[in-house]
C-alpha positions in Angstrom: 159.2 153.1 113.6 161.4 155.7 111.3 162.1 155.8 107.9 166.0 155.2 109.2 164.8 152.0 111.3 162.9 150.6 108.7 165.7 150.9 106.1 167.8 149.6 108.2 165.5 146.7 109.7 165.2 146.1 105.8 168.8 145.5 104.7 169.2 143.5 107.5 166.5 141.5 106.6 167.5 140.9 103.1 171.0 140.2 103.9 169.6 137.6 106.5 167.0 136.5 104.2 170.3 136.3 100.8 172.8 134.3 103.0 169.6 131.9 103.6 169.1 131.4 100.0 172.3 131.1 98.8 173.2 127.8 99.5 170.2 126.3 97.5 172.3 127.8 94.5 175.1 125.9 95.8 174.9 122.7 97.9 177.4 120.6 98.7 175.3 117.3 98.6 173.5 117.7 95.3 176.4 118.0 92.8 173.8 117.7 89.9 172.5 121.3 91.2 176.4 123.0 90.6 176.4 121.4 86.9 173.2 123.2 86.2 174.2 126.4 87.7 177.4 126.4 85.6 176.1 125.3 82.4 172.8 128.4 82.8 175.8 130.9 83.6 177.5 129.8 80.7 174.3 130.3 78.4 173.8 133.5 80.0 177.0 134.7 78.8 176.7 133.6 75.3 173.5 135.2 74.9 175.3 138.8 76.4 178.0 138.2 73.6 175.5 137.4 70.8 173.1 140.7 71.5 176.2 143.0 72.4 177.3 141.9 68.4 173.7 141.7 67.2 174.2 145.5 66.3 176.9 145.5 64.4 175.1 143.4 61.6 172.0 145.6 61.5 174.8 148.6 60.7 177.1 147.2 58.3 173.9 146.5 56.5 172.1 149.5 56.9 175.6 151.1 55.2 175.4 148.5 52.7 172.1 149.6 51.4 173.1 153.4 51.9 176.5 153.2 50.3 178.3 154.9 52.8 181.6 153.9 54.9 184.1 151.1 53.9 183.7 147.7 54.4 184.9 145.9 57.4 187.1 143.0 57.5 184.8 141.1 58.7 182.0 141.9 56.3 184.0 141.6 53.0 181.9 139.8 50.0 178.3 139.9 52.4 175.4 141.4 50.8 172.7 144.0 52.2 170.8 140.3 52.0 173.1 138.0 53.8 173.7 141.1 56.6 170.0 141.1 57.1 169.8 137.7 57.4 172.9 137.2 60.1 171.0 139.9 62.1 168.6 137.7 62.2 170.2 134.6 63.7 172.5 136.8 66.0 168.3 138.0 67.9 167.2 134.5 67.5 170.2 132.9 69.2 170.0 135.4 71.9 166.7 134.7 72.4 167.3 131.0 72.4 170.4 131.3 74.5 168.2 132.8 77.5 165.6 130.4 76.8 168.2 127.8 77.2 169.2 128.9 80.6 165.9 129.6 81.6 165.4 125.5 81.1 168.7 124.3 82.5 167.9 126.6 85.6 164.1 125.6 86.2 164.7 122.5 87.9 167.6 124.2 90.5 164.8 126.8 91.7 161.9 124.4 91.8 164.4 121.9 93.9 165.1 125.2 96.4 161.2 125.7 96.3 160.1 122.2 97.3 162.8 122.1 99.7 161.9 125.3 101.6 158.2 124.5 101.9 159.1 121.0 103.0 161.2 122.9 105.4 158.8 125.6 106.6 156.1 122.9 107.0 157.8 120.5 109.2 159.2 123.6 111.4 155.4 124.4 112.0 154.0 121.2 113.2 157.4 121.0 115.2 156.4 124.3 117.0 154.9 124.0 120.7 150.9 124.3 121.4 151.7 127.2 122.4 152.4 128.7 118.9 149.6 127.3 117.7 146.9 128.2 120.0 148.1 132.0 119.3 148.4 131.4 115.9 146.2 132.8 112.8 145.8 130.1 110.3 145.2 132.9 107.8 148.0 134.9 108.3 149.8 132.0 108.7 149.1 130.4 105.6 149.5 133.6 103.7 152.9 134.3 105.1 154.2 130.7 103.8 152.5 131.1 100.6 154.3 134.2 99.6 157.6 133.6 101.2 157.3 130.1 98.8 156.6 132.0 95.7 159.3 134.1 96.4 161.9 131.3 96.6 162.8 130.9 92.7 162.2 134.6 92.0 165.1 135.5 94.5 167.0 132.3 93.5 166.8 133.6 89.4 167.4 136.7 89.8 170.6 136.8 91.9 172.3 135.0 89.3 170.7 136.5 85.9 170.0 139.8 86.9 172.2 142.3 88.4 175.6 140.6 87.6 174.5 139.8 83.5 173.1 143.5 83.4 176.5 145.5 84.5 178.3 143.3 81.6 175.7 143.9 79.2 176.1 147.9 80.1 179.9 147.9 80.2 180.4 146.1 77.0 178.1 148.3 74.8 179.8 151.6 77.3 183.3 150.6 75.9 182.3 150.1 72.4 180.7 153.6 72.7 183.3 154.8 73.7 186.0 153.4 71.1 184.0 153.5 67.6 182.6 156.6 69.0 183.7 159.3 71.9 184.7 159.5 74.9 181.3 162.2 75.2 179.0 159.0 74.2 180.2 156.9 77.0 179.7 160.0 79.9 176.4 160.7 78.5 175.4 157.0 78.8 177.0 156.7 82.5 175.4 159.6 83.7 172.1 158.5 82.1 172.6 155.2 84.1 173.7 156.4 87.1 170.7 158.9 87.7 168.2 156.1 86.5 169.6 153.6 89.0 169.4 156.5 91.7 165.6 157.5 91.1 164.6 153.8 90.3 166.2 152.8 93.8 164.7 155.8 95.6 161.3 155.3 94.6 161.4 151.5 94.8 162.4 152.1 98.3 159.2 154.2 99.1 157.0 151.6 97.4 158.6 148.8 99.5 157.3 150.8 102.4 153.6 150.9 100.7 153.8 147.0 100.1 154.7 146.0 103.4 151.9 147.7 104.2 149.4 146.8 101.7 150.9 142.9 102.4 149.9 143.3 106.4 146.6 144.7 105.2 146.0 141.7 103.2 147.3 139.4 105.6 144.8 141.1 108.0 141.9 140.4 105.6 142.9 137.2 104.4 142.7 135.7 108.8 139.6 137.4 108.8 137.9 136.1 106.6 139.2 132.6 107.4 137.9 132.8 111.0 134.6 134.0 109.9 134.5 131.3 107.7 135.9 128.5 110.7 133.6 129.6 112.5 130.4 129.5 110.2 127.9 127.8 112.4 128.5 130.8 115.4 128.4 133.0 112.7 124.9 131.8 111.8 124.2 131.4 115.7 124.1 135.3 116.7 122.8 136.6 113.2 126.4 138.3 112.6 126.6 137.7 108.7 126.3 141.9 108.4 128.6 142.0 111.1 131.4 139.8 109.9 130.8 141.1 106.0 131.3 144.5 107.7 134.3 143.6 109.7 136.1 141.8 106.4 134.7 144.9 104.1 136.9 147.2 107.0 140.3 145.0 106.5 139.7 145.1 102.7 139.5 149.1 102.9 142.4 149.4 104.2 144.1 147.0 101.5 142.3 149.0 99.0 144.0 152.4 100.3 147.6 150.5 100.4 146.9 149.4 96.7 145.4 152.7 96.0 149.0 154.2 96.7 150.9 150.8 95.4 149.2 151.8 91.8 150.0 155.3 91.9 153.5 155.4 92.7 153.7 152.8 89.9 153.2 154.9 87.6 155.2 157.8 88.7 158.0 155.3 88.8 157.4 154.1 85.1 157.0 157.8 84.1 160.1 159.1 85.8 161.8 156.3 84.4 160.9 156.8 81.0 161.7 160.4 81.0 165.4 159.9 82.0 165.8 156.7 79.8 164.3 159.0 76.9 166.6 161.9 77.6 169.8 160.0 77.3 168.2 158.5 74.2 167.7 161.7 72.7 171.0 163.7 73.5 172.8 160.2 72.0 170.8 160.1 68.8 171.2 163.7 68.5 175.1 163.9 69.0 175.1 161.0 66.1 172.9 162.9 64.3 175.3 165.5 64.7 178.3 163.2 63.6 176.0 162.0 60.3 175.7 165.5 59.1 179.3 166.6 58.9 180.3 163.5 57.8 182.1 162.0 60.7 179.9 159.1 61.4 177.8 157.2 58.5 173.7 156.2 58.9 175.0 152.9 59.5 176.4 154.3 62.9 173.6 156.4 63.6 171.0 152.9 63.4 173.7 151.5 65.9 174.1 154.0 68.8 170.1 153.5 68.4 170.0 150.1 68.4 172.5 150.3 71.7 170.8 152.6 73.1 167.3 151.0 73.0 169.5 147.6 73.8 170.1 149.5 77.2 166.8 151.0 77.9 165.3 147.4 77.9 167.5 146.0 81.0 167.3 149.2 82.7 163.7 148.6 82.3 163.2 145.6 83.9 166.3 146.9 86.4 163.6 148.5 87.7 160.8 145.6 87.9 163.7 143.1 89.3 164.6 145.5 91.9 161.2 146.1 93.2 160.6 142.4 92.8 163.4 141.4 94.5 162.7 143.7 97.2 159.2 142.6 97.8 160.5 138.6 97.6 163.0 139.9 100.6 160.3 141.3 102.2 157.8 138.1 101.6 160.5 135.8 102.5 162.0 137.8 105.4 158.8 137.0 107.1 158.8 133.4 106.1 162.3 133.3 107.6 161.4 134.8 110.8 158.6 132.4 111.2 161.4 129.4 110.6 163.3 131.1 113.4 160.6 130.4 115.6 162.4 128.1 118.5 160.5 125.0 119.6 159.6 125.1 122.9 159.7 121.4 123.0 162.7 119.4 121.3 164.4 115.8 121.8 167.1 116.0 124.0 170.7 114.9 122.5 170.7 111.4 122.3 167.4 110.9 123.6 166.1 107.4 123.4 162.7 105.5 122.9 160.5 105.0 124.9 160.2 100.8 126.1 156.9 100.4 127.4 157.0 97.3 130.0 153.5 97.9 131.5 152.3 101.5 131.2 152.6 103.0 134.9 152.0 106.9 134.6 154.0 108.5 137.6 153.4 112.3 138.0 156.0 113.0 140.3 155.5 116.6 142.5 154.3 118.4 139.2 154.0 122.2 139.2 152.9 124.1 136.1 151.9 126.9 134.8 151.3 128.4 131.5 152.2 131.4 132.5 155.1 132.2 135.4 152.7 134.3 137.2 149.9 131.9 137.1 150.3 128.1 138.3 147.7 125.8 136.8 149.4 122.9 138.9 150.7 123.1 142.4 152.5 119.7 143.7 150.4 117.1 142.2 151.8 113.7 142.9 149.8 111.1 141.1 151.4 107.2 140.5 148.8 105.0 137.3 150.1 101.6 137.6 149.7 99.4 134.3 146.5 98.8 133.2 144.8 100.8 135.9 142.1 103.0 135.4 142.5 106.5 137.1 140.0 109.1 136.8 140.3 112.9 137.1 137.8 114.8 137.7 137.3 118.7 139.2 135.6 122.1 138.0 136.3 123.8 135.0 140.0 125.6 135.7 141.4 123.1 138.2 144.0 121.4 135.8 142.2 118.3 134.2 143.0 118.6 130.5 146.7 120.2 131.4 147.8 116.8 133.2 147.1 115.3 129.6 148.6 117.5 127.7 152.0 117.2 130.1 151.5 113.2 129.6 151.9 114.0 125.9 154.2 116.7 126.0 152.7 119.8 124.1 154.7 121.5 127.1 157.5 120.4 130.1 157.0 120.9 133.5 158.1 123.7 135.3 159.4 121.4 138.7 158.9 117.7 139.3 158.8 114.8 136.6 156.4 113.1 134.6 157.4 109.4 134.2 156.0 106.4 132.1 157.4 102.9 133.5 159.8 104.5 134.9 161.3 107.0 132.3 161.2 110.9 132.4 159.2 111.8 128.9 162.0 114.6 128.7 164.7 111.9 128.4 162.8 110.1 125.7 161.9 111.2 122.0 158.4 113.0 121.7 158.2 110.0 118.6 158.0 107.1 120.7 156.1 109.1 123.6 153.1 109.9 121.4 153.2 106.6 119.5 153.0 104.7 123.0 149.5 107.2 123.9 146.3 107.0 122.4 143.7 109.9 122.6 140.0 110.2 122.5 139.5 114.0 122.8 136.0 116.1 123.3 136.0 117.1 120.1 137.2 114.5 117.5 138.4 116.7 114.6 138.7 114.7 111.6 140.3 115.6 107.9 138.4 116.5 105.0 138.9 113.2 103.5 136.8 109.5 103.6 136.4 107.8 106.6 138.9 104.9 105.5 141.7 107.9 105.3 140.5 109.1 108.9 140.5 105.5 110.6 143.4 104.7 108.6 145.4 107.9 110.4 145.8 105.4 113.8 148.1 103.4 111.4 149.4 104.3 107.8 150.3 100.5 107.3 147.2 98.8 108.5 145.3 97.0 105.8 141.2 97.6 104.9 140.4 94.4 106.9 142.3 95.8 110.6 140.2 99.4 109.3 137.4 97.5 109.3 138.1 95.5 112.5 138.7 98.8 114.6 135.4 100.3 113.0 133.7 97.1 114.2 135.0 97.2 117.7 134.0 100.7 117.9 130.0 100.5 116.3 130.5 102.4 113.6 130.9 99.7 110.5 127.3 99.1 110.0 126.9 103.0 109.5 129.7 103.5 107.6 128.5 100.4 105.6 124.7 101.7 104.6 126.2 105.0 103.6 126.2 105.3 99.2 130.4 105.0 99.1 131.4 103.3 102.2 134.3 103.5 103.9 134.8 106.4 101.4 132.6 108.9 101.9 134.0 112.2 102.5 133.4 113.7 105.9 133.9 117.6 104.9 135.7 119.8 106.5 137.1 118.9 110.5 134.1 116.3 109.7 130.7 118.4 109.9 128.9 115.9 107.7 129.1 113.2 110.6 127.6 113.8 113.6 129.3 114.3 117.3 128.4 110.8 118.0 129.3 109.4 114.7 132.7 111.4 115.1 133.6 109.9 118.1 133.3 106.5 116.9 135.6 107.4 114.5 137.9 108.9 116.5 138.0 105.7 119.1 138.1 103.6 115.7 141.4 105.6 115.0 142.9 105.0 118.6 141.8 101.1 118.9 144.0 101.3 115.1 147.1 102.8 116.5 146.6 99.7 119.7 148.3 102.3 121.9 149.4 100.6 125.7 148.4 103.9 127.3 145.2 105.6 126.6 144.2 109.6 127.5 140.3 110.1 127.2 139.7 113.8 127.4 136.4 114.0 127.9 135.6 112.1 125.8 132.0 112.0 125.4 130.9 115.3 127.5 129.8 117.1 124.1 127.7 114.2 123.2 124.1 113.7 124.7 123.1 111.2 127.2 121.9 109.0 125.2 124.5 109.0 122.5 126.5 109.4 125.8 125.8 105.9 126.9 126.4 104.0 123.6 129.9 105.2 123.4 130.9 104.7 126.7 130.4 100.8 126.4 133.1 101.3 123.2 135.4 103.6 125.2 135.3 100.7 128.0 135.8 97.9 126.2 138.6 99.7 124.4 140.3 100.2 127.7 141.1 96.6 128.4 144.4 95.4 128.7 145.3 99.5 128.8 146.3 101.6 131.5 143.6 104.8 131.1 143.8 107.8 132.5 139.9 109.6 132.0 139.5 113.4 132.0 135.6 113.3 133.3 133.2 115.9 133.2 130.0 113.3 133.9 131.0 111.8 137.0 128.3 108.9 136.0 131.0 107.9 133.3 133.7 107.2 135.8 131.8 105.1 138.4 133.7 102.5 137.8 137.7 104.0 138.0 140.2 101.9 139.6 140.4 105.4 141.6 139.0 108.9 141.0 141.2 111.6 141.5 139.6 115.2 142.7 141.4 118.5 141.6 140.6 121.6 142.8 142.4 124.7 142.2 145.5 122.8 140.8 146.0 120.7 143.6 144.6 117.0 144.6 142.1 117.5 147.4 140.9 113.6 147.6 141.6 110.3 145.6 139.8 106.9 146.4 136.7 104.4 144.8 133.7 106.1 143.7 131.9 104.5 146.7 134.9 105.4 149.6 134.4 109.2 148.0 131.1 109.4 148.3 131.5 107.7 152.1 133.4 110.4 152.9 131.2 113.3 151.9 133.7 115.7 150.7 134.0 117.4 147.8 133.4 115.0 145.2 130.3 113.7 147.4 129.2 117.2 146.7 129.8 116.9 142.8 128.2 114.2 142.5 125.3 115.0 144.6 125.0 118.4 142.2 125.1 116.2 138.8 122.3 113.9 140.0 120.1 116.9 141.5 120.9 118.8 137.3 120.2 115.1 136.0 116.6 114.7 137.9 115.9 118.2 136.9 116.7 118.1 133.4 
C-alpha cells in the first residue's frame, strides 16, 4: 500500500472511528451524561480565563518591586505582597479548575468505556462459528484491549484538547498584540503555525511505525498464546526451542518497530523544542529590546515570558495528544472494524420461540457446504420422531458432526429445511432453539472455575441441591465429594485437572441440569477409553429417557441399541435401519462393524 492510500485509509478510519464515539459524549437516553459534559466544559473555560490572567499578577508585581510603570486601575493600593499572593491563587485555581473537570468528566468516559466493551463482547459471541474457528484468541483479545483503552482517551481529548488549546492561543495572541505589537503576535503565529506543521508531519510518519510495531505485537502476543493453548503438544514433539524460537522471531520484529517508534520520538521532541525555543527567544529578545529603550517595563518583559512559556506547555502536549489521539484512532479503528463484523447467523424479524410439543427432528432435503465449491451434505432427508433415538454414524469426512451443528444453528442450510416439531429453526430465535437442545460433545471444555460453577452453567437458577441431583444422576458426586473443597474445587484451565472421564460426567451433569427435550451427543465418549467408555455410557443412556437423541457415533458398540442407525457416506445417506436389519444386510455398515470388532479383538 502507498503512503497516499494509507493516509487516506487513515482519515477515513478516524472519521469513521470519531462519528462512532461521539454519541457517548452525547446520548439522548442518559440526560445525567449531557449535565456532566456541560458542567466539565464550563470548568474548562474558567480555568482558560484564570491562567490567561494569571500573568498579569506576576507583572504588576514584578513592577511593583522594580518601581517601574504606573499602576493599573486594577492594582491600585495592592502591595508587591498581596500581588504575590493573588498570583498564587489565580495557578492554584487553574489547577483546581482542570482538576474539577477532570472529576465531573471521569464518570462520562468510564460510562462510554463499559458500554463499548459490553458492546464489543456481546458482538463476538454473536459472530457465526465461522469467525471463530478462523479466529486468533490472541490477536483477538489484544485488538479489544486496546481499542477499550482507547475509549476515554479519544472521548477526553475531543472535548479538552484541541478546542480549549486554540482559545488558550488566541487569547494570549490578542493580548500580545494589544499591550504589545502587532510584530509580537506574527512572530507567535508563525512560531505556531510551523510547530503544528512539523508536529503533524512527523506524528504522521510515526503513526505509520506504530501500526506497525502494533501488528508486530499483535503477532507475538497470538503466538505466544497458542504455544501456550497448546502446552501438552508442545511438550509432545520436544518443540519448547522451537516455539521459544518462533515467539523470539515475532518479538524481533516488535523490537525493530520499537527500535524506530523510540527514535523518531526523540527527533520529534528535539524538533519541537528547537522551534518552540526559537519563538521564545526572538520574543524575549524583542522585549528585551523594548526594556532597554524604555518602551516596555521588567514587569512586561516577566510577562511576554510567562506567555510565552504559558504557550510552549499546550503546544507541548499538542504534540503528545495528537500522536495519542492518532494511535487511539488507529487502536480503535480496528476494534470498530471487528464490531462491523456481520453475523452470519441472526433472528429473523419477528421471529418467535420455539414450542416444543414432542421433539421430532425433520431434516428435510438438506444440502450443505462450508464452502460453495465443496458440499459436505448432498440431499439428506432424515425425520427423529419424539423421544426416538437415531444414530449417525459414517467415516471421518462424511458429515456426522455438521448435521449437529445445523440442528443448533452455528450455520443455515444452503437448500432444504431443518425442522423441530414442525418449525424451521430459521423462523424461530437461536434463544429458544439452543435452550430446547442439550449437548454432550467429544471434548467437554469446562471453565476455569469449581465444579459447582461448571454444573451450575446448565442452569444459572438451579439451587446446590438440583447441582447435586444432576451430579448424582451422572456418577460424579461421590468424586466430587472425597475431593479437599467439594463442589468447589477449581478445575484449571478448559478443565486439565479433571480427567477425560471425570470431564464428561461433568459435562452430562451440566446437560441433565439444563433438562433439555432434545439431546445431541457428539461423540460423546470416543476420546475416552473402553473402560471409562462403558461407565459413561450407562449415564449417557439413562440420561436419554423421556428425550428424543440424536448420537454422533464413532464406536458402533455404543449405538447397538438406536431406535435406527443412520449410515453417511460422502455426505449422503447410504442405509438406515436396526443394528440387527444392517448387519442382515451386509452393506456398508456390516462392513464397519465387522472392521471395529476385527481392531477390538486385535487390540
Amino acid at each position: 500500500m502507498s503512503t497516499t492510500d494509507f493516509d487516506t485509509d487513515a482519515r477515513r478510519s478516524g472519521w469513521r472511528t470519531i462519528r462512532r464515539v461521539a454519541p457517548y459524549l452525547w446520548p439522548d437516553e442518559h440526560p445525567w451524561v449531557k449535565t456532566r459534559v456541560v458542567l466539565a466544559l464550563l470548568a474548562l473555560v474558567v480555568a482558560k480565563i484564570v491562567s490567561v490572567a494569571t500573568p498579569f499578577f506576576y507583572k504588576a508585581a514584578v513592577d511593583k518591586l522594580a518601581g517601574d510603570g504606573q499602576d493599573a486601575a486594577w492594582m491600585l493600593g495592592a502591595g508587591a505582597v498581596g500581588l504575590t499572593v493573588a498570583y498564587g491563587v489565580a495557578r492554584l485555581m487553574n489547577v483546581g479548575f482542570q482538576q474539577l473537570r477532570d472529576a465531573v468528566f471521569a464518570a462520562v468516559g468510564q460510562r462510554a468505556l463499559r458500554q463499548l466493551a459490553l458492546e464489543t463482547f456481546t458482538h463476538i459471541h454473536a459472530l457465526s462459528l465461522r469467525y471463530h474457528i478462523t479466529r486468533k484468541t490472541g490477536g483477538l483479545s489484544r485488538i479489544i484491549e486496546r481499542g477499550v483503552k482507547g475509549v476515554e482517551f479519544l472521548l477526553r481529548f475531543m472535548l479538552f484538547s484541541v478546542g480549549p488549546l486554540i482559545l488558550e492561543l488566541t487569547m494570549i495572541a490578542v493580548i500580545l498584540a494589544i499591550l504589545f505589537d502587532a510584530w509580537y503576535l506574527v512572530v507567535v503565529v508563525v512560531t505556531i503555525g510551523i510547530y503544528i506543521w512539523f508536529t503533524f508531519k512527523v506524528t504522521e510518519w510515526r503513526v505509520r511505525i506504530r501500526k506497525e510495531m502494533n501488528d508486530q505485537d499483535t503477532d507475538a502476543n497470538q503466538k505466544a498464546i497458542d504455544s501456550l493453548l497448546n502446552f501438552e503438544t508442545v511438550k509432545y514433539f520436544g518443540a519448547e526451542a522451537r516455539e521459544a524460537e518462533r515467539y523470539d522471531s515475532a518479538m524481533a520484529g516488535y523490537e525493530k518497530a520499537a527500535l524506530k517508534t523510540s527514535y523518531s520520538l526523540a527527533f520529534l521532541n528535539f524538533g519541537q523544542s528547537f522551534l518552540i525555543t526559537t519563538g521564545l527567544v526572538i520574543v524575549m529578545v524583542m522585549a528585551a529590546i523594548g526594556v532597554s529603550n524604555g518602551t516596555l517595563t521588567v514587569g512586561d518583559f516577566v510577562m511576554v515570558n510567562a506567555y510565552m512559556i504559558q504557550i510552549t506547555m499546550p503546544l507541548n502536549f499538542l504534540g503528545t495528544v495528537y500522536r495519542e489521539i492518532r494511535q487511539s484512532l488507529i487502536d480503535m479503528g480496528e476494534m470498530f472494524d471487528l464490531l462491523e463484523q456481520p453475523r452470519e447467523i441472526s433472528d429473523k424479524p419477528g421471529a418467535k420461540s420455539l414450542k416444543v410439543n414432542g421433539g421430532e427432528v425433520e431434516f428435510d432435503n438438506i444440502y450443505f457446504g462450508y464452502e460453495p465449491e465443496r458440499p459436505i451434505l448432498k440431499g439428506v432427508t432424515l425425520k427423529v420422531g419424539a423421544g426416538q433415538r437415531i444414530a449417525i454414524v459414517g467415516p471421518s469426512g462424511s458429515g456426522k458432526s455438521t448435521i449437529g451443528r445445523l440442528l443448533f444453528r452455528f450455520y443455515d442450510v444452503n437448500d432444504g429445511a431443518l425442522r423441530i416439531d414442525g418449525q424451521d429453526v430459521r423462523d424461530i430465535t437461536q434463544t429458544s432453539l439452543h435452550d430446547a437442545i442439550g449437548v454432550v460433545p467429544q471434548d467437554t471444555v469446562l471453565f476455569n472455575d469449581t465444579i459447582r460453577y461448571n454444573i451450575a452453567y446448565g442452569r444459572a437458577d438451579a439451587s446446590f441441591a438440583e447441582i447435586e441431583a444432576a451430579a448424582r444422576a451422572a456418577s460424579i458426586h461421590d468424586f466430587i465429594a472425597s475431593l479437599p473443597d467439594g463442589y468447589e474445587t477449581t478445575v484449571g484451565e478448559r478443565g486439565l485437572k479433571l480427567s477425560g472421564g471425570e470431564k464428561q460426567r461433568v459435562g452430562i451433569a451440566r446437560t441433565l441440569l439444563k433438562n433439555p427435550p432434545i439431546l445431541l451427543l457428539d461423540e460423546a465418549t470416543s476420546a475416552l477409553d473402553t473402560e471409562t467408555e462403558r461407565e459413561i455410557q450407562a449415564e449417557l443412556h439413562a440420561m436419554g429417557e423421556g428425550r428424543t437423541v440424536l448420537t454422533i457415533a464413532h464406536r458402533l458398540s455404543t449405538i447397538v441399541d438406536a431406535d435406527q442407525i443412520i449410515v453417511l457416506e460422502a455426505g449422503e445417506i447410504v442405509e438406515r435401519g436396526t443394528h440387527d436389519e444392517l448387519l442382515t444386510r451386509a452393506g456398508r455398515y456390516a462392513s464397519l462393524w465387522a472392521r471395529q470388532a476385527r481392531e477390538q479383538d486385535a487390540a
